[in-house]
C-alpha positions as CSV (number, residue, x, y, z in Angstrom):
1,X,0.0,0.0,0.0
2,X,1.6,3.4,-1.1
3,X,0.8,5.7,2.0
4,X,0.1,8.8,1.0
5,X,1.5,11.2,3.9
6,X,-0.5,14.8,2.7
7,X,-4.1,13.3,3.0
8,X,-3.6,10.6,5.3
9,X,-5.1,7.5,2.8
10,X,-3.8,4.9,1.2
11,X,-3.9,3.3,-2.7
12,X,-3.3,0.3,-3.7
13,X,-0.6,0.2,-6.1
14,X,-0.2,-3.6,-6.5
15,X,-2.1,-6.8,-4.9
16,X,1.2,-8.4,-3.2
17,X,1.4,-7.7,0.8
18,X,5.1,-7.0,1.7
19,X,4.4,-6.1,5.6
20,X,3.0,-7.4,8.3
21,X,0.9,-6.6,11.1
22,X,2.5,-5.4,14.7
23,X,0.6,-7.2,17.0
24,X,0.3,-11.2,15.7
25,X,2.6,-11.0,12.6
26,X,0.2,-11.9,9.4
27,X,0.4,-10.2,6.5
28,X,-1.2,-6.8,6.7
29,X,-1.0,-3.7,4.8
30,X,-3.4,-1.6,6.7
31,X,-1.6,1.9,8.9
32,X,-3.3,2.7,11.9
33,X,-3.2,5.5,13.5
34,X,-3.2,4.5,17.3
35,X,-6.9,5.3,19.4
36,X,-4.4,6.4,22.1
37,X,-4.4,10.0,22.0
38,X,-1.5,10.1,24.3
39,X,0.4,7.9,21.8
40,X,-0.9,8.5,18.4
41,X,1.6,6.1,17.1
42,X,1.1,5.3,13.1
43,X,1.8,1.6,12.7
44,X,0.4,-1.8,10.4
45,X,-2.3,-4.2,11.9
46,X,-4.5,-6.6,10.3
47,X,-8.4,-5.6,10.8
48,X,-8.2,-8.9,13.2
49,X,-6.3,-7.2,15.1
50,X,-7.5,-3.9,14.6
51,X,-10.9,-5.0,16.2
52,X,-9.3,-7.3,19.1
53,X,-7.2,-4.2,20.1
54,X,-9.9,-1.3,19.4
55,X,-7.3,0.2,17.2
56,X,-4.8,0.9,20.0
57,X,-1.2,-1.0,19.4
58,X,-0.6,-2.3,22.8
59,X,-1.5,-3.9,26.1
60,X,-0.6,-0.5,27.7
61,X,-3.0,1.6,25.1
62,X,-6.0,-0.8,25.2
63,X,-5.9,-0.6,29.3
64,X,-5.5,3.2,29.2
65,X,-8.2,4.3,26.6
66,X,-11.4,3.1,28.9
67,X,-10.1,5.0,32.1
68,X,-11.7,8.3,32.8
69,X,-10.3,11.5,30.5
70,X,-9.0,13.1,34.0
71,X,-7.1,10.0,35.4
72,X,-5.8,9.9,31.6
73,X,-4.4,13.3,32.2
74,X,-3.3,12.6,35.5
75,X,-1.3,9.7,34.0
76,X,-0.1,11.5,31.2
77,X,1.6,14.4,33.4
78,X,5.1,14.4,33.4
79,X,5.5,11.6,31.3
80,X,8.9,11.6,29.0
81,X,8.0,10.2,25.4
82,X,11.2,10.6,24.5
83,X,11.4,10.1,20.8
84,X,8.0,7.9,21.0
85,X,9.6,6.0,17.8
86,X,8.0,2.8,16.4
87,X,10.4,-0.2,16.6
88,X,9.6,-2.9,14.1
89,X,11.9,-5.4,15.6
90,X,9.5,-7.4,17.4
91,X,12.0,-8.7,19.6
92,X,13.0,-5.1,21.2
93,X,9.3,-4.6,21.6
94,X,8.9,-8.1,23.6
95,X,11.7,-7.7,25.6
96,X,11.2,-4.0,26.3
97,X,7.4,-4.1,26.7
């Protein structure tokens, strides 16, 4: 899928899959944009997925969208993202996570 970055859609340019999706690994083609507004992280996830994780891209996301927007903020405060960069190498994120 060619992403296009200005309008935030995607077109299909061919039928192959060359990625795969964050969370279980299948082939997937589809960028989310993370439900987490703290996060917002752009990343790939099957619709599987996508529904089992209400469009958020981790354990951490998924328990922190249902809390009340207050506790969310109280949370949020004084956090460090740091860069907040996606790493693709599933292992890092297993080990790290």
């Amino acid at each position: 899928m060619d992403y296009g970055l200005s309008l935030g859609l995607g077109e299909r340019v061919t039928d192959e899959i060359i990625s795969n999706c964050y969370e279980c690994g299948k082939p997937a083609d589809t960028h989310v944009n993370c439900v987490n507004d703290a996060r917002h992280l752009l990343f790939i996830q099957c619709d599987e997925c996508k529904t089992k994780m209400e469009g958020t891209c981790s354990k951490d996301c998924f328990d922190f969208i249902p809390l009340p927007a207050e506790e969310q903020k109280e949370k949020r405060a004084g956090v460090d993202k740091g860069r907040n960069v996606f790493n693709k190498a599933r292992e890092r994120r297993i080990t790290e996570g």
